[in-house]
N, C-alpha and C positions, 0 to 999 in steps of 0.2 A: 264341433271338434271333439272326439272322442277323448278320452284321459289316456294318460300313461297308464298301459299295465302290467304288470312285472311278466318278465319272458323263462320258459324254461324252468321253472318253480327256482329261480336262483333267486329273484328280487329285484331283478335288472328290469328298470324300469324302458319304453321305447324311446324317451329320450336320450336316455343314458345310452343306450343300445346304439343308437344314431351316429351318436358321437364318439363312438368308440371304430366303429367303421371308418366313419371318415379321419378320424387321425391316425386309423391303420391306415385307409389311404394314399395318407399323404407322405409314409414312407419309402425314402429311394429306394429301399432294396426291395418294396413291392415292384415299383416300373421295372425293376432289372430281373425280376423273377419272371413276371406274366409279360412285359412288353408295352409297348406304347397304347393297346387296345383296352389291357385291363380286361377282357373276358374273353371265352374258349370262339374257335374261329377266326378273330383278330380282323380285320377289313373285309375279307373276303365274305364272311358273313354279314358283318353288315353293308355292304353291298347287295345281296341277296336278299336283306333286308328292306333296305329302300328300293330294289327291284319291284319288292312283295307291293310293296306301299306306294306304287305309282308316281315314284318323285320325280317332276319337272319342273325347268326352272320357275322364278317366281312365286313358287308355293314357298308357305310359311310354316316352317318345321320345328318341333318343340324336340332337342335332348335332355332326358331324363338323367340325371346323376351325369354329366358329361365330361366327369373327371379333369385329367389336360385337353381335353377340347378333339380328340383324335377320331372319332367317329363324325365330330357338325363343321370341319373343315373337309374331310374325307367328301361328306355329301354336300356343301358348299361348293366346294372345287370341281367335283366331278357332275352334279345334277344341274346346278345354278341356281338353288336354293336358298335363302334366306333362315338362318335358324339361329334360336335362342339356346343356350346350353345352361343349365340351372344345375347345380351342386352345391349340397351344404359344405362343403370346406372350402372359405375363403381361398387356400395355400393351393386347393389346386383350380381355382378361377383365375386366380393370378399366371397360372403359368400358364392355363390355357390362353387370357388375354394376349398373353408376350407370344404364343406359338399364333393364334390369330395376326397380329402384325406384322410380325416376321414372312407370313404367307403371303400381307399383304391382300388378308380377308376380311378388314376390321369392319370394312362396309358391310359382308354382308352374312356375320358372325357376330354376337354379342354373347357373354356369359355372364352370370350374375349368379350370386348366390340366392340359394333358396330351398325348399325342402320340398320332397316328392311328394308330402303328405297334404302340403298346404299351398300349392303353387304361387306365385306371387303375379298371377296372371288374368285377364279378365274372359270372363267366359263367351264362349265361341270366338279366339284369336287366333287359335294355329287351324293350318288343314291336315297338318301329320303326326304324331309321336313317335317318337321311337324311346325305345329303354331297355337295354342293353344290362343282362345277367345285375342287373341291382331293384330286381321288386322281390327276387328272395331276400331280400337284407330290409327289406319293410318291414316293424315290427305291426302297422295298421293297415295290411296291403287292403281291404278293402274301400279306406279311405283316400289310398294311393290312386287306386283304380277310378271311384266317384270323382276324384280333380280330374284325372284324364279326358275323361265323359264332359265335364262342366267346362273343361278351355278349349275340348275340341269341337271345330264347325263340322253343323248339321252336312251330312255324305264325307267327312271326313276319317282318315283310317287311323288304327295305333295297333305300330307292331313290336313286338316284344319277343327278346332271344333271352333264355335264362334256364336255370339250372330245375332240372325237375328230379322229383323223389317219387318213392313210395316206402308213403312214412312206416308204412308197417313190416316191412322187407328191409330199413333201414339201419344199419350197425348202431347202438346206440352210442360209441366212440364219434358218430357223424352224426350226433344232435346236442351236441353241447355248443356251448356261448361259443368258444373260440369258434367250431363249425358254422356255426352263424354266421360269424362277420367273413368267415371264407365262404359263404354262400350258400351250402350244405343245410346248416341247423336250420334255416329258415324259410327253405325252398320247397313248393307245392307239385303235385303232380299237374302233369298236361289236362287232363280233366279238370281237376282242380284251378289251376288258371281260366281258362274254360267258361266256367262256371262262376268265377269271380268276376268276369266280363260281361260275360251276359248278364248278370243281377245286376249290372249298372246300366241296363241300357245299350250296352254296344255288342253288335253281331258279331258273334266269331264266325269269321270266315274262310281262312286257312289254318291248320297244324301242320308239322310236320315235326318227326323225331330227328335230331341232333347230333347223335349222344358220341358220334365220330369224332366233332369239335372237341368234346371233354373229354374223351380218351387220349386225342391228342392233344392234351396241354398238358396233361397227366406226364405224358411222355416228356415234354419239352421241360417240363419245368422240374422232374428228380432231379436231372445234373444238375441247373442253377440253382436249384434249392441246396446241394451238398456242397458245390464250390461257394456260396454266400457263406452257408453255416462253417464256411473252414476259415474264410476272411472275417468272422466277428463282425458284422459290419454295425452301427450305431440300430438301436431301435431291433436289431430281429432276434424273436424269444432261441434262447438258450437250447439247441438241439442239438444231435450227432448223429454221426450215418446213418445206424442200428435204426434209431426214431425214424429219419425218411424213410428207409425201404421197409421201417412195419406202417406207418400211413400210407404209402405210396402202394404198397400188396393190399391194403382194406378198401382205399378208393379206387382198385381197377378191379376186386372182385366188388364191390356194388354198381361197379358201370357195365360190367359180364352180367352179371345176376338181373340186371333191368331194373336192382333197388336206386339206382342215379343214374340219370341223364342230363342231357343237354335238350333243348328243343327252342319253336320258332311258331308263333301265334299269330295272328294279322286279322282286326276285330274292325267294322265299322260302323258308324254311328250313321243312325237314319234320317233321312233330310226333313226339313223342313214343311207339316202339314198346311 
């Protein structure tokens, strides 16, 4: 296991980092900002996701950071899939448990908490991954990426939708700590992912660019972002309009510019010699 080491020259260590995300997280007025999906595209990409990833029932599916559970009920319900959903904040496994029940998918849904970095799984258990816009908020993605490789079985895929940069084309307003835990500070280009896939052993086998998905949540989410910040709601930092539409103008000229995107990766691991 690699150490903590400070991110961003700030001193913020990556467990500190960790845990600062997930108790952003588990903020209501994040659900009511971004939605029940929690990242850009919302079902319909991951849908296109598990399209990617050949899911049929019976297969055993690993969610990666699976927040309230809206992604591994989504491919539960619709594939007939069996999947595990691991997130380090307690507060949102519990709610995903209660949305599992309530669906009346407890059978074939379980979450538990656990860290992407360290999975709490044994190796060659799942035949899919998925991880959904949260390996930019890895402060050890390389060691995020080695667990993937070591729980997933020999011909099995892992696909992965998240936020891509190019760090050097980057506003540097959108590489600081708070950008981080919104996805931004911490997020690699598609090459970059790429390239972290394959050093571990798994073939990339599709990309494709996104970056529609983040423009449009960009979209969706100025107005809920100025009507939350009019309601004070508990927990969300101190802003005013002026603040949204100057971040709101610098994240659509870096998703024009091609310095951010969105994108969709699908990597597989080689069978058994």
């Amino acid at each position: 296991m690699s150490s903590p080491q400070p991110l961003l020259g700030s001193g913020v260590s990556g467990t500190e980092l960790k845990t600062c995300c997930a108790a952003t997280y588990e903020q209501d007025w994040v659900a009511a900002l971004l939605g029940d999906s929690y990242h850009p595209g919302g079902a319909a990409l991951t849908r296109d996701l598990a399209n990617a990833l050949q899911l049929s029932p019976g297969m055993k599916v690993l969610d990666i950071a699976s927040g309230t559970g809206t992604s591994a009920l989504e491919m539960a319900a619709r594939y007939g899939v069996h999947v595990i959903g691991i997130d380090r904040s307690p507060t949102l496994v519990a709610k995903a448990r209660r949305r599992a029940s309530e669906a009346d998918l407890s059978g074939r849904v379980r979450f538990v908490v656990g860290d992407g970095e360290m999975l709490p799984l044994a190796g060659e258990s799942v035949e899919a991954i998925v991880c959904e816009c949260a390996l930019c908020t890895f402060p050890d993605k390389p060691a995020g990426i080695t667990e993937m490789a070591r729980v997933l079985c020999p011909e099995g895929r892992v696909g992965i939708s998240d936020v891509a940069v190019d760090r050097e084309s980057l506003d540097q307003d959108l590489q600081t700590l708070e950008q981080w835990v919104a996805c931004l500070g911490g997020a690699c280009s598609i090459t970059g992912y790429a390239q972290l896939l394959n050093n571990s052993g798994l073939h990339v086998q599709r990309t494709e660019d996104r970056r529609e998905a983040l423009l449009d949540l960009v979209e969706r989410v100025e107005p809920r972002l100025k009507a939350l910040a009019a309601l004070g709601l508990p927990g969300l930092p101190e802003i005013d309009s002026a603040e949204v539409d100057r971040w709101m103008t610098v994240a659509r000229d870096a998703i024009s510019s091609g310095a951010a995107g969105y994108c969709l990766l699908v990597a597989g691991k080689p069978g058994s010699h």
